[in-house]
N, C-alpha and C positions, 0 to 999 in steps of 0.2 A: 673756058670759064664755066661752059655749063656743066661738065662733072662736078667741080669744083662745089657749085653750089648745091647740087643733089646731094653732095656729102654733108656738108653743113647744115643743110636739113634733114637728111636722117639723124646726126647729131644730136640739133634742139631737140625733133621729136621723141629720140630716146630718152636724153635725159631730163623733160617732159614726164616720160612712163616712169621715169622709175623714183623719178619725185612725187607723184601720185600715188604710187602704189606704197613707196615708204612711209607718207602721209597715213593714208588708209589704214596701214598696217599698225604704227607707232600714236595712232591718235586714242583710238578705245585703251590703251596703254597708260598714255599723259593724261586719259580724262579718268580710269579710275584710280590713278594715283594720286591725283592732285584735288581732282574732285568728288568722289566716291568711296564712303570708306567700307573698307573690307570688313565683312559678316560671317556669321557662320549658317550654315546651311537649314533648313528642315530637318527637325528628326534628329537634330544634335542635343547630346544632352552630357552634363556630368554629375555622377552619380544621380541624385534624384533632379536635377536642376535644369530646366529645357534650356537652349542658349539661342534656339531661331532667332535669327536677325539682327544678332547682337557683333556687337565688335569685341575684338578681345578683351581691351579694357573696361568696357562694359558687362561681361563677363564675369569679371576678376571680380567686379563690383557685387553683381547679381552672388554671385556664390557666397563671398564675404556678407552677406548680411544674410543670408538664408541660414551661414553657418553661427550667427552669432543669437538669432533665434532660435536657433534650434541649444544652444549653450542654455539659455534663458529659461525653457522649460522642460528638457530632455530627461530623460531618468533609462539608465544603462546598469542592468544588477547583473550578478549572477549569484549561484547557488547552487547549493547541497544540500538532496532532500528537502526538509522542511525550513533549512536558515537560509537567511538571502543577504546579500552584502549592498548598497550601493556605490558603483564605481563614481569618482569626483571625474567630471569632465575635463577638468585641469589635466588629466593624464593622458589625454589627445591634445595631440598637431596637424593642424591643415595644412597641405602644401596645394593651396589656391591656386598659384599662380602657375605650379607646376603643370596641376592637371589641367589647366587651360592651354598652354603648350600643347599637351600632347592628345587633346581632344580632335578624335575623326569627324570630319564633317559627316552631317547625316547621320551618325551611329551614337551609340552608348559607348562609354569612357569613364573608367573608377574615377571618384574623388578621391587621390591620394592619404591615407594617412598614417600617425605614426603615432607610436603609442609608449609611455614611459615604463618598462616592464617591470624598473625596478622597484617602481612605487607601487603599484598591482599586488605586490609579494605579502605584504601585511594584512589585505582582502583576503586573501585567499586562505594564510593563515587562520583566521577569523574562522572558517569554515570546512575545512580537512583535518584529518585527523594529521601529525605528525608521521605515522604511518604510512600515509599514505603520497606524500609530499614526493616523495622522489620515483616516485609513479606516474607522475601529474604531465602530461605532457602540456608543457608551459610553450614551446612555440608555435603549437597550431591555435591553443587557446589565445593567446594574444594576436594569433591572425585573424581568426574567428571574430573575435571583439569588436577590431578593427576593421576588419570587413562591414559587421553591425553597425558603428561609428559614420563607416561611409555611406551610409543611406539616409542618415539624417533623419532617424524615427523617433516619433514623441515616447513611446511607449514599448518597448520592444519584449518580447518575453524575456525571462530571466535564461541568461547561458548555465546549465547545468554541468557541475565541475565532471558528475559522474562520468561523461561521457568522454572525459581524458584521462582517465583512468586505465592503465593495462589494463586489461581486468585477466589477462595470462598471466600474471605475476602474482597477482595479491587475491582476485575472486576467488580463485579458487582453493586456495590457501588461507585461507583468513575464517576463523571462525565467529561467528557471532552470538552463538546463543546453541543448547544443548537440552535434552530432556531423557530420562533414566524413564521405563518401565522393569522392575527387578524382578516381576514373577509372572511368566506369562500361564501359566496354570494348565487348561487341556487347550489351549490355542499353540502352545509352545511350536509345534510339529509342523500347524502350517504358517504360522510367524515365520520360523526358520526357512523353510523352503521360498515363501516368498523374496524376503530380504536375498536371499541368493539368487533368485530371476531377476531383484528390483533393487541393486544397492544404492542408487543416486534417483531422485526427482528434481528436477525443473523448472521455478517458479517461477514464469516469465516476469519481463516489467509491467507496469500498466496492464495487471489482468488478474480475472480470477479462478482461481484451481477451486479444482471440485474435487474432495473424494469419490466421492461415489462414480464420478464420470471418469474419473481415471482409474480404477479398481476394477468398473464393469464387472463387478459379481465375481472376483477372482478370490474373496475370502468370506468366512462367515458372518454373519451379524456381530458374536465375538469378536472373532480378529478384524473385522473392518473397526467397532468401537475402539480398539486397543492400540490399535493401528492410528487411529483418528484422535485417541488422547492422548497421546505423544507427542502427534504434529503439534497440536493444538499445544503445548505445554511449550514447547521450542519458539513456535512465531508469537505468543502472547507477549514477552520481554521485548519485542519489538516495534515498528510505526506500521504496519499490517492490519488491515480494518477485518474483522472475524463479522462473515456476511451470513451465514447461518451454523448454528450448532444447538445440539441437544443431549441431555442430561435424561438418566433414567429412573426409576423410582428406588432403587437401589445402589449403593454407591457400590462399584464389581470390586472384587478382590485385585490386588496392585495396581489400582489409580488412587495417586493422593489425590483428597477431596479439592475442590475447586477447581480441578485437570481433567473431567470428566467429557468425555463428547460422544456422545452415543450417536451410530451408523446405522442405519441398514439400508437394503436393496429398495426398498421403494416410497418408504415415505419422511427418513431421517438421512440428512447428507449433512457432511461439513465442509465447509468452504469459508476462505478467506480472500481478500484483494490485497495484490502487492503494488503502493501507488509509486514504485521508484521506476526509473527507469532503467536501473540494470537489474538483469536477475540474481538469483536464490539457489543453491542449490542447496536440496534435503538431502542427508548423507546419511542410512542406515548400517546399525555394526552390532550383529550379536554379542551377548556380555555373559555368560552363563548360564543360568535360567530365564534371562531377560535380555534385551535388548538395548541400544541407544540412538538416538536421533540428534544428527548435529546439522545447525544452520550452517552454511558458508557461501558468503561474496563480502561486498562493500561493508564494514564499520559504519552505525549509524550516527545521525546526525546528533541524537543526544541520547542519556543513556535510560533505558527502562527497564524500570525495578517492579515488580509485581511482587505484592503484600496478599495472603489470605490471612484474615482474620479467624477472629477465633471462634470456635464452631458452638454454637449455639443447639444443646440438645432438648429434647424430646421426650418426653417419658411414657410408654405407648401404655393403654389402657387393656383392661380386660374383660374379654367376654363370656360369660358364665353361663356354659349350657347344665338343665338337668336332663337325668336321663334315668328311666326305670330299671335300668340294666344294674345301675350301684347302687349298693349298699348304702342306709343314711349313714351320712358325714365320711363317706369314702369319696376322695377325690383325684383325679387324674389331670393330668398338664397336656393338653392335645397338641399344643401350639407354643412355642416360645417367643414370647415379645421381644421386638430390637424396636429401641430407639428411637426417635429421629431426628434427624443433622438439621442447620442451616448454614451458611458460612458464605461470607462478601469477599468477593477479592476484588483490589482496591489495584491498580497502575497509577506509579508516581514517574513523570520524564524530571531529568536533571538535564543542564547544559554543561560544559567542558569542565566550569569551576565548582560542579558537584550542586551548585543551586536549583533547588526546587521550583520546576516552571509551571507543572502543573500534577493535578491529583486525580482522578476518575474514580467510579469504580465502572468497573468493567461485567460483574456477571455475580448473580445471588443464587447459591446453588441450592433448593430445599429438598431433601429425602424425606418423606413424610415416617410415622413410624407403624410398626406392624403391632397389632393388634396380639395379645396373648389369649390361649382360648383356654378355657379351664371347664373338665365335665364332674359336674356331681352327682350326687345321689340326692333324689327325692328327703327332705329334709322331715316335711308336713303329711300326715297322710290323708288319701284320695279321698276320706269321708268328712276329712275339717271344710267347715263353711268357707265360702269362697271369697269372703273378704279378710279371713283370717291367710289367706293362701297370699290374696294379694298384699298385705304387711309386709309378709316374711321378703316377700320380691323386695319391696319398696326399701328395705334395710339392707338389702344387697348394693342395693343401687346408689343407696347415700352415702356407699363407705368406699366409691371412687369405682364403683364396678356396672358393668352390664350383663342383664339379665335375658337371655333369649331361651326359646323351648328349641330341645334336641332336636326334636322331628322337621319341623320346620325350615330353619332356618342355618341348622348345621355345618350343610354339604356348601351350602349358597359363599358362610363365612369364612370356611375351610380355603376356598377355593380360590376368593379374592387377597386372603391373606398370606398364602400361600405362593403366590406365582405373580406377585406386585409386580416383576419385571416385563410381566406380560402384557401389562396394561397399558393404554395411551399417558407418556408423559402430559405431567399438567403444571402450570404457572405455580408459581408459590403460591402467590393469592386464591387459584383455584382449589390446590390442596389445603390450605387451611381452610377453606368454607366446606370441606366436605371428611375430613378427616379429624375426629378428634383426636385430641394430644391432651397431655397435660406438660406445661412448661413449669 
């Protein structure tokens, strides 16, 4: 009998152990199923939306109404160049309850979403040229959006179409805009040699080119200006901001007026800013005795038409030396008077339908005018009274002329009239306070 009951007792006692331990084991089980509900961890989030301590459903909640304020006052554009579209938030879908599924505990998890591509298409239209439409790559750009979309941002910057653009396809093929010099005169020589070291320049996005800092003294005062009114004739037709340039006192031989931009090595540069984000490329191509400069990349946003007006002249006046050397009433021409110019050029942007958005003017070019010198002979002689000497002036002078003495004041006249190019350019406004004219 007494085996009998030692067995029996190790028996109960086992199956004792193993109803305790399945206890133990099955009980933290039946208490957070029935009594604890299941959360998500620290540090969990979808897309911008923390979920610590939340239950799925709770969740589902929290995300639904983040998403539906963020509907309420969100704003999602994009653009090209200077136009911008705004996307309707109707062409996003949230799959809420998706990305709550597959949310990692403790980590960051996309908010799913999904975007109508086909409605997008009349946005976009809006703001490409047709040209360029089949260049556009449309499914990174509506990944892109949609990636945007999933962060749930009030304000986000505007997606610039530019940057789905081949730009191997179309940049570098596509012209935009062209400028003619026809006579390069004694610069011809090293015009020519340079364009053969230098046929293409570079105009980054977002930056500004400098001649002079890209030249580095590789051409003369002449052909750096001639070089420099080209450029300048080519990026004006476009949305290019011109950050400095200058004009001479002389307008040179084969620059049309208004196209003028005078260079040199140390104290006249021209420089512009390109505010797109693709670049530019400047394309040089000798043409006979002149040259040509064409833009090529991207098609602008709208179109720009530059107007010079019309040139407002000058009538230069004259300087009347006498001199003992001629004969009375013998006269000589020392000097031949030019002119002098004024002339506004005006930029008008149009949009796609040819309508006029806006008008500027852009730049007042004045060449003041040169002075004519004219020598005579003693008219009066040396023994007339000296208020009779001073009449004879004074009737010079009223009949639209200036009167100076040879000795004096000659060499001084000669010299500043003679080589105006050599002078410090000066404001319109400055040269007319210092320059007479007759208009």
């Amino acid at each position: 009998m007494r085996p009998l009951a030692g067995v029996k007792l190790f028996l109960v006692i086992g199956a004792c152990t193993v109803y305790f331990i399945s206890f133990a084991q099955a009980a933290p089980f039946v208490y957070s199923s029935y009594f604890v509900k299941e959360t998500f961890a620290a540090n969990t989030m979808v897309g911008p939306v923390l979920l610590a301590n939340l239950s799925k459903e709770e969740a589902v909640q929290r995300i639904a109404e983040k998403v539906n304020q963020w509907r309420d006052s969100a704003n999602i554009k994009i653009a090209y160049q200077e136009k911008t579209e705004t996307i309707p938030l109707s062409l996003f879908s949230f799959q809420v309850e998706k990305s709550v599924d597959q949310a990692v505990d403790g980590q960051a998890s996309p908010l799913i979403v999904q975007m109508n591509g086909e409605s997008l298409s009349p946005f976009i239209e809006k703001l490409v040229a047709p040209a360029l439409l089949s260049s556009l790559n449309r499914k990174q750009l509506e990944k892109d959006i949609a990636a945007v979309a999933s962060q749930l941002p009030a304000n986000p910057p505007a997606i610039d179409l530019a940057r789905y653009v081949d730009s191997q396809k179309t940049a570098e093929t596509m012209q935009v805009s062209e400028a003619v010099i026809s006579d390069l005169g004694k610069q011809r020589a090293e015009i020519t040699a340079w364009i053969a070291d230098h046929p293409t320049i570079e105009v980054k996005g977002k930056s500004v080119f400098s001649l002079t800092a890209y030249l580095q003294g590789s051409l003369s005062p002449d052909g750096m200006s001639l070089l420099a009114s080209a450029i300048y004739q080519a990026v004006l037709p476009t949305n290019f901001t011109i950050v400095e340039r200058h004009t001479s006192r002389s307008l040179p031989n084969g620059i049309p007026i208004g196209y003028e931009a005078k260079v040199d090595k140390e104290n006249r540069d021209f420089s512009f800013y390109n505010p797109n984000i693709n670049s530019y490329t400047l394309k040089f191509q000798q043409t006979g005795s002149g040259f040509r400069v064409t833009l090529m990349g991207l098609p602008f946003a709208y179109k720009y038409v530059i107007k010079v007006g019309d040139i407002e002249y000058f009538a230069p006046k004259t300087i009347v030396q006498y001199s003992s050397r001629f004969k009375p009433n013998e006269r000589q021409m020392k000097q031949q008077g030019q002119q002098g110019m004024l002339v506004k050029v005006k930029k008008e942007v149009y949009d796609e339908t040819n309508q006029l958005i806006e008008a500027k003017e852009v730049s007042e070019d004045f060449y003041p005018p040169v002075y004519a010198i004219e020598v005579r002979g003693l008219e009066l002689g040396d023994d007339l009274p000296q208020d009779a000497a001073d009449q004879g002036a004074n009737g010079a002078l009223q009949s639209g002329q200036q009167q100076q003495p040879a000795n004096e004041k000659e060499q001084e006249q000669t010299e500043n009239s003679q080589n105006p190019s050599e002078q410090t350019p000066k404001t319109a406004d400055e040269q007319n306070e210092n320059t007479p004219y007759e208009k």
